[in-house]
N, C-alpha and C positions, 0 to 999 in steps of 0.2 A: 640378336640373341646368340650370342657366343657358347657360350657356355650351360646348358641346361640336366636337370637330373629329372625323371621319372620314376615317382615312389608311390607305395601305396599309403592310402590313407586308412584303412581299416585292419583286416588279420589277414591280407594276402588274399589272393585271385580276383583281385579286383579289376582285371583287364589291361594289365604293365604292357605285358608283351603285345598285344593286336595295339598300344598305342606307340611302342617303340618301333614298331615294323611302319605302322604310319609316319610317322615324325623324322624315321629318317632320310626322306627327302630332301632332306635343309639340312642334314650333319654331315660332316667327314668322316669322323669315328665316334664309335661306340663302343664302349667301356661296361662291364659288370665288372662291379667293384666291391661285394660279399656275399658270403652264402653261397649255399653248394647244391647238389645234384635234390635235394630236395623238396621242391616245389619245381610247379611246368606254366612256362609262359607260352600259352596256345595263340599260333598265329595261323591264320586262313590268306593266303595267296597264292598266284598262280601257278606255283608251286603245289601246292598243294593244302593240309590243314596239318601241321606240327606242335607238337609240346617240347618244348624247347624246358634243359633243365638247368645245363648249364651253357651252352654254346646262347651268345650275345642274339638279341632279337634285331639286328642289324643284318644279320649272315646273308639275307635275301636280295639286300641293294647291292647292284654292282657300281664298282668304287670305293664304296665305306670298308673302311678299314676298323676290324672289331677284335677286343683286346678284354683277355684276362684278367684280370691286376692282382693285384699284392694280397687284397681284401679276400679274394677267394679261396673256399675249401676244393682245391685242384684236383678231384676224381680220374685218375688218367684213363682208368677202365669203363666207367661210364662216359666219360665226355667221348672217347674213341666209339663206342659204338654209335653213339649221335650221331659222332660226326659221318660213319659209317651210312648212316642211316637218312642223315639231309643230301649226302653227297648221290646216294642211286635214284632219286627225286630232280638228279639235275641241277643241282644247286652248286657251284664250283666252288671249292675249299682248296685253298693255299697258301702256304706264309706268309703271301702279301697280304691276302683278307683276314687273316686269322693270326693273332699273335698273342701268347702267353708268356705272363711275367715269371720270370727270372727268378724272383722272390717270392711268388706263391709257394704257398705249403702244401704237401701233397697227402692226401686224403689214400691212407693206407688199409687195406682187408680188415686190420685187423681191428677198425673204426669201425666197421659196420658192424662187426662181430662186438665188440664189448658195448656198442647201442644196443643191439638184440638181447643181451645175458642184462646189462642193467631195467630194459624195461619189464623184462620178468621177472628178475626181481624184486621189483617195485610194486606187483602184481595189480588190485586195484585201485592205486596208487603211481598209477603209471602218468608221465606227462602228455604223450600221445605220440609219440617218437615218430616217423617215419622212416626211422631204421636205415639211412643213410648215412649214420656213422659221425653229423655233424656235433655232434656235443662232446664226443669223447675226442673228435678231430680240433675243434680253437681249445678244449683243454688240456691237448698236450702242445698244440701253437701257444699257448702264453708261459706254458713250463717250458718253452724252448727245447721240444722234445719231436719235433718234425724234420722232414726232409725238404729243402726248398726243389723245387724245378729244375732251377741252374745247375745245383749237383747232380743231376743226370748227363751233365754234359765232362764229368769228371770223375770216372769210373773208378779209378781207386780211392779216391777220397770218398766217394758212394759208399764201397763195399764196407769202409773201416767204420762209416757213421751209421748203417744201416746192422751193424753186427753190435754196436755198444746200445742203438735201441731196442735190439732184439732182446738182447738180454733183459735190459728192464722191461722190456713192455710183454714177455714172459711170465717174470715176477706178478703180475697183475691178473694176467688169463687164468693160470694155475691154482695161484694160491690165494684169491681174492674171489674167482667167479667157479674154481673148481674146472675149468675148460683145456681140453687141449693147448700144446704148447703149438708157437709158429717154427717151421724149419728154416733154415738158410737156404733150401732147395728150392722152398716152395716160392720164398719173395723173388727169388734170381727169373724164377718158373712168368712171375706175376709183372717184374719187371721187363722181361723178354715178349711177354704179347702185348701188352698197354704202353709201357712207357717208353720204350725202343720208338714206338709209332709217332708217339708226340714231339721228340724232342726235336722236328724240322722247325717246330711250331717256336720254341721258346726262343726267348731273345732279353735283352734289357729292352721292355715297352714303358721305362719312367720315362730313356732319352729317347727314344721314338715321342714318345706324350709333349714333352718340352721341345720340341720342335717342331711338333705341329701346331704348340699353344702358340712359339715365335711366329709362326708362318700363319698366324691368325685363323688357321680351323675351329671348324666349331667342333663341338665335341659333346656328345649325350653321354650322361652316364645313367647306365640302366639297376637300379634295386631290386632286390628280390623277396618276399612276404612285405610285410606292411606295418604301420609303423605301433599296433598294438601287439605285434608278435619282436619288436625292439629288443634287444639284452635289456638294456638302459630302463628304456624309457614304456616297454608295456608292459602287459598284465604278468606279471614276476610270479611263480616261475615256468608259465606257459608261455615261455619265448622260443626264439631263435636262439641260436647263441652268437650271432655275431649283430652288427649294429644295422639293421635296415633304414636308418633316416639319411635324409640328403646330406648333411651335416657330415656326414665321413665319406661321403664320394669323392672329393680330391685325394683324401689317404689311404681308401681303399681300391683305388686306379693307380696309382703312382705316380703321383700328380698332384703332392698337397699344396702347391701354390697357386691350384686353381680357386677361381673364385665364381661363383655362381650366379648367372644373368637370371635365370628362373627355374623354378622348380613348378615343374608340372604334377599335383597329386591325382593320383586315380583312383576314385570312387564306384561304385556300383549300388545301382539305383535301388538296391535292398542288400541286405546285409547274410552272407555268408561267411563259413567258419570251420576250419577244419581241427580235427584234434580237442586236446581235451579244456578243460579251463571254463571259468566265467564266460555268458552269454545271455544278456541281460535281456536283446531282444528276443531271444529265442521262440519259433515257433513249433509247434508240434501236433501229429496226427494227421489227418488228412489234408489241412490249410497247408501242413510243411510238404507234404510231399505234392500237392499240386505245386508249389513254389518251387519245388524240388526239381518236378519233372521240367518244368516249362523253361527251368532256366539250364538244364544239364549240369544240374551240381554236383558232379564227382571228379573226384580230387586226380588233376592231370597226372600226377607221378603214383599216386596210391591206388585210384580206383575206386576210391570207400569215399559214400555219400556225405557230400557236406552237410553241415547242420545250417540253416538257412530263418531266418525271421525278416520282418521291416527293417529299411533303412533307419540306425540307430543316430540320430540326430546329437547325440550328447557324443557319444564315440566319436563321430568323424568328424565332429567343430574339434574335438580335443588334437586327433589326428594334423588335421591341418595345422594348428596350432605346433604342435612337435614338428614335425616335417618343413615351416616355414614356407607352406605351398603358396605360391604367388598365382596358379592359376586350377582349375580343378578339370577332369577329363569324367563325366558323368559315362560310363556306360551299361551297357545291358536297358537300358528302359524301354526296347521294344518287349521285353519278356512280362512288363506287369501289363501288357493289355489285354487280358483275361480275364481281370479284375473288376468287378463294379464297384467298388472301393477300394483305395490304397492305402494300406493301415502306414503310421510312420510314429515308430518311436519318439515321438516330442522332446520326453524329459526323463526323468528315476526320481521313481520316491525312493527316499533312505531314513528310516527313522521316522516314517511318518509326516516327512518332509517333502516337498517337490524341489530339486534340484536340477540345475544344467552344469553344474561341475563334476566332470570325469572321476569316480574315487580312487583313491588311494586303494592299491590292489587289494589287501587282506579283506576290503570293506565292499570289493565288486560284487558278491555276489550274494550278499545282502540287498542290492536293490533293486528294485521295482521296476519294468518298464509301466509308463505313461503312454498312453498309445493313443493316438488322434488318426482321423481319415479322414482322405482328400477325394476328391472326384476324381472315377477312369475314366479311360476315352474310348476302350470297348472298340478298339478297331486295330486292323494291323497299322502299323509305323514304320516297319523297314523298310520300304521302299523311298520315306524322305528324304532328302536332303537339302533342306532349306529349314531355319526357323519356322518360319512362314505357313510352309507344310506341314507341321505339326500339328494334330486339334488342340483347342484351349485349353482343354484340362490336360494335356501332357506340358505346354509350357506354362501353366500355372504350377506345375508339381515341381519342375526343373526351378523354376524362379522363386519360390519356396526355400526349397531344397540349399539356392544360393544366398540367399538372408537370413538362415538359419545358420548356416556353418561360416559366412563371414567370411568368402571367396568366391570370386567370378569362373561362373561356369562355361569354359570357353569351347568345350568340346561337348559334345552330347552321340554317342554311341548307338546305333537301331539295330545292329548285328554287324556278326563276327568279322565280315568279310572288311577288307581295306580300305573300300569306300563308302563302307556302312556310315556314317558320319556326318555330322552337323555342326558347323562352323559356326561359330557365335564373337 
């Protein structure tokens, strides 16, 4: 396995990160290849327990080489205090371990600032922002209206491109949202404690990438949310905004001539949700919040409770499906063993109909969950690590779970820590 990508299969938090901090064992480098300071990929090692938002879920192996790419919205301010932050835990950060492209777009204040002013204006009508500035950041990266990285390292050409977007991106704050204008004082201010810090870090990592593809390294590339929170391909327009499927991890690395040995998707053994949008399984009142508490469903970067139901059986075969997972990484299932049933979204009615086909967004939240229950096993699980060890009706539920979605479950997750896990 040369070449592998790590996606989610659901709306994100489905347990990317505790499987990329696994899995890098067997890689060289590790690549995040979209999406920005937004969501947090929580890993437990002997390090410590971090939410990783933007820094690669690699950072922890020594060796592995973990890299930025093209694909991402480049927070210099946030990713600095991360790194800030993994580094007094012991953890050694330096441009040999840690490399940002060249080409990344830089994720500017004034992104986070015009996510805040459009989601109130949007009032209850809002998409569910997380107010990291991603949606107003790829749409000024597809107007060609961004700073890359590398012009950090060319100070005059900086200051002349950073003053013709001020002005327009003034035009905007002002007389569009009514807000304060930006100074030249203040970005010189903003570029002096964040981006000064980083720029040891950036480099060209496409030819770093094509020479380690020559030199036959493997190479993980790590996703961020999941693949119904897609631009593309999810629930429109409760997305991301940039492309979370495996499908654009070669172009969002810097590395579009890679080709993909497997795509490992990550699943969680019930279904969680943050933000706003269609939620078909959705549970609610005292069932969500035991679900709630037993799984610690609050959002790594927000803080605010996910919204949580059964594993939605029609979602995550569609997921797999988009994503092109060739193998599936089940976790969380030591947390339904409190259950003397395990309720599973089966199917959706729509129209009075029983369906297994994913709808068409406008028509998601028209349907129905179908809801079926399996047997629990009513006993803790973390502690195994064997098939074997597992009770029957925890691998009846897994084994289920894998003929229903039309992917082999190779991983099975009992808790957060590294070797929480079950090889299959």
């Amino acid at each position: 396995m040369q070449n592998c990508a790590i996606v989610g299969i659901n709306w994100g938090d489905e347990g990317k990160g505790r499987m990329v901090d696994l899995l890098t064992r067997d890689f060289d480098v590790v690549v995040r290849y979209q999406g920005g300071g937004n969501a947090g990929h929580t890993v437990i090692n002997e390090y410590g327990k971090f939410a990783l938002h933007l820094l690669p879920s690699g950072i922890f192996r020594p060796g592995v080489v973990n890299i930025l790419g093209n694909g991402v919205a480049l927070d210099p301010e946030n990713l600095w205090k991360e790194m800030e932050e993994v580094a007094a835990k012991g953890v050694p950060l330096s441009p040999e371990n840690l490399k940002i492209s060249d080409r990344a777009s830089i994720l500017m204040p004034w992104h986070r600032e015009l996510d805040g002013l459009e989601e109130a204006r949007l009032k209850d009508k809002k998409f569910g922002s997380t107010k990291q500035g991603i949606a107003p950041f790829y749409s000024d990266k597809y107007q060609k209206k961004t700073i890359l990285a590398g012009e950090l390292l060319y100070p005059q050409h900086l200051k002349e491109h950073l003053q013709d977007l001020l002005e327009w991106k003034n035009l905007t704050l002002t007389q569009v949202y009514g807000a304060p204008a930006v100074t030249m004082a203040e970005l010189e201010g903003w570029l002096e404690a964040y981006c000064e810090k980083i720029k040891p870090y950036i480099c060209d990592t496409g030819a770093f990438l094509r020479q380690a593809q020559s030199q036959g390294k493997k190479i993980l590339f790590e996703a961020q949310l999941g693949a119904l929170r897609d631009l593309d391909y999810g629930i429109h327009p409760y997305t991301t905004s940039s492309n979370a499927i495996a499908a654009y991890a070669p172009v969002g690395s810097g590395l579009p001539s890679a080709k993909l040995d497997a795509v490992v998707g990550v699943v969680k053994a019930y279904s969680s949700c943050v933000g706003e949008g269609p939620f078909t399984c959705e549970l609610f009142g005292a069932e969500a919040e035991a679900l709630r508490e037993a799984g610690a469903e609050y959002g790594a970067k927000t803080g605010r409770p996910r919204r949580v139901g059964p594993l939605d059986i029609v979602a995550t075969r569609y997921g797999v499906q988009v994503q092109g997972a060739t193998c599936i990484a089940l976790t969380k299932l030591d947390v339904l063993s409190y259950m003397d049933e395990i309720p599973v979204c089966a199917h959706y009615r729509l129209d009075g109909e029983i369906t297994d086909a994913f709808p068409f967004p406008a028509r998601l939240a028209d349907a129905q969950p179908v809801v079926e229950y399996k047997p629990g096993w009513k006993c803790d699980i973390s502690g195994a690590r064997t098939w074997e060890e597992l009770p029957q009706a925890a691998r009846d539920y897994v084994t289920y779970v894998e003929e229903q979605i039309g992917c082999h479950i190779g991983y099975v997750s009992v808790g957060p820590e590294r070797d929480s896990i079950i090889l299959r």
